[in-house]
N, C-alpha and C positions, 0 to 999 in steps of 0.2 A: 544828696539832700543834707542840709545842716540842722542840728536842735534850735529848734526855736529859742531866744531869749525873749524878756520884759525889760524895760530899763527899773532898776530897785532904786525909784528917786524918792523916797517916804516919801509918798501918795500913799493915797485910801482909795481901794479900787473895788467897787459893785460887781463880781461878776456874776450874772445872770444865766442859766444854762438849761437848754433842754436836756429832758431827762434820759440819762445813759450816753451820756455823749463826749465824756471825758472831761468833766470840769473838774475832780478831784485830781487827777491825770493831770491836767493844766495847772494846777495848786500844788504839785509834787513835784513838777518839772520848775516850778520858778522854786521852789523852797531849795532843791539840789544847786540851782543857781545861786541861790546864795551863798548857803552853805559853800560851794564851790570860789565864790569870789572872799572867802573868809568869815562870813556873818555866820550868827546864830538863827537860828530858825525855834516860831514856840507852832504847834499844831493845836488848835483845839476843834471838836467834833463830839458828836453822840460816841462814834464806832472811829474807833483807829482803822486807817489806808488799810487798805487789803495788803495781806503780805506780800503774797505774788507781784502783784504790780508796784510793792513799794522796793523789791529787791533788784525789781527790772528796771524803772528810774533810775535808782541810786548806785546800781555795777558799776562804775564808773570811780565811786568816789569811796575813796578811802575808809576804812572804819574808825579812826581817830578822826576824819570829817564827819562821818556818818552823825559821832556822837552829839554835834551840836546840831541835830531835829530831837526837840522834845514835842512829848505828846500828852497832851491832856484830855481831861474826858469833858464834856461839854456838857452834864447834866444837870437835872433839878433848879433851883434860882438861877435864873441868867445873870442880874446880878451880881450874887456870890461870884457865879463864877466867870463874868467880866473883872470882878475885883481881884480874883485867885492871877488871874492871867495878867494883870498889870502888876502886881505883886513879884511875881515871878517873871515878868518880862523886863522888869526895872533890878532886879536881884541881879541877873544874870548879864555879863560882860559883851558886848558884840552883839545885839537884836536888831538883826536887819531885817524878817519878816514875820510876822504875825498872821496866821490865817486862820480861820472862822469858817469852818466847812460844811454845811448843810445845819447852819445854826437856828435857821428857822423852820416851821410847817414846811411841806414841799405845796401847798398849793392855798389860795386865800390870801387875804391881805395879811403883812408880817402884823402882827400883836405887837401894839405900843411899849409893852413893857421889855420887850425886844429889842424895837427897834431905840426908845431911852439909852439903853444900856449897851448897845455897840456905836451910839453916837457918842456916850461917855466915851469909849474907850477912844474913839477916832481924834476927841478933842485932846487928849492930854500926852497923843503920841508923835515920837518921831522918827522911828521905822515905819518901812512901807505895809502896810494892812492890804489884805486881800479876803472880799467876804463873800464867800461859794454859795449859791443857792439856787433852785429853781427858780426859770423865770415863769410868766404870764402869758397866756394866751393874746397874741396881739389883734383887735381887732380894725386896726387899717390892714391893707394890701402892703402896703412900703415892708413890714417887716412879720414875719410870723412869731414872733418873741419879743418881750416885753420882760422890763427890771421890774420887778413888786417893787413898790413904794421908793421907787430911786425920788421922787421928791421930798420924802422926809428922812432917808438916810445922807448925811451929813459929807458922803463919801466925792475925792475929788474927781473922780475918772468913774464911767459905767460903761463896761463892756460887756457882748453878749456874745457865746459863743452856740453854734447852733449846725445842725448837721444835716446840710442840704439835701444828701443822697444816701442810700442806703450801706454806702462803702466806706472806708475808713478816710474818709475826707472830711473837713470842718471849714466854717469860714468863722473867725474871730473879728466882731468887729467894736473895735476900741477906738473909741471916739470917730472920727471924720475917717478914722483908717479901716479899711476892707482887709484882713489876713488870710491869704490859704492855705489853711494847714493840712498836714497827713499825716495820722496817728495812728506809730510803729509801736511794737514792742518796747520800744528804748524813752518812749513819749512821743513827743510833736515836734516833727521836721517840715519846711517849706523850702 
């Protein structure tokens, strides 16, 4: 089985996740990607990657690679701290991903003042963004997961990844595309 990649075309990508199912897992595996293909990586969040899981993504990749994932704390004015992140993601040489990991509520519709302030960021970028969050209880049949407010985030791609069975299988589905994924120790192979 091979790691999974993304294509890193700066797009702005929704992903949408049930809870405990590896969406940070999925944010760590495209950031190593990057990183991997030369780019800089910025992380922002409440709580920094778990460590354990951020050493077992990243075994692979160099520690002069390692150095370009920066991490930031993701607290207090969202605002502020969309402005701190474009600050520093315009400072810094090579920014090919940006991600935004559990930057809202986990449940409820995202608050305006949120969702203003990472449509700012999506407007004046051009690295790929990826914004991590619980999804929605869906109430058709077609799907049991639901993006919060994919119609008023700005974003050009909404993916949902969701975990069909109780075993380390996933199915990612990004756009019109169905992915089956299986999540190793190493991240997401298919």
């Amino acid at each position: 089985m091979e790691p999974w990649e993304s294509k890193l075309d700066g797009s702005s990508i929704h992903l949408a996740v049930e809870g405990s199912c590896g969406g940070t897992t999925l944010g760590m595996q495209i950031a190593r990607q990057a990183i991997s293909q030369g780019g800089r990586v910025l992380w922002a969040a409440p709580e920094l990657p778990d460590s354990v899981r951020f050493s077992q993504i990243f075994s692979e990749v160099s520690l002069t690679e390692s150095s370009r994932f920066h991490a930031m704390n993701l607290i207090g004015n969202v605002d502020q701290a969309v402005d701190s992140l474009l600050k520093t993601a315009k400072a810094l040489p090579n920014v090919s991903l940006v991600v935004l990991d559990d930057y809202c509520p986990d449940t409820g519709k995202i608050p305006s003042d949120i969702i203003s302030a990472v449509n700012k960021l999506i407007d004046v970028t051009s690295w790929t963004t990826l914004l991590i969050s619980k999804g929605g209880v869906s109430m058709d049949k077609e799907s049991t997961l639901v993006a919060r407010s994919k119609t008023k985030l700005k974003t050009d791609k909404v993916w949902l990844l969701t975990r069909p069975h109780s075993d380390s299988r996933r199915t990612l589905f990004a756009g019109s595309e169905e992915i089956e994924l299986r999540l190793v120790e190493e991240g997401f192979v298919h």
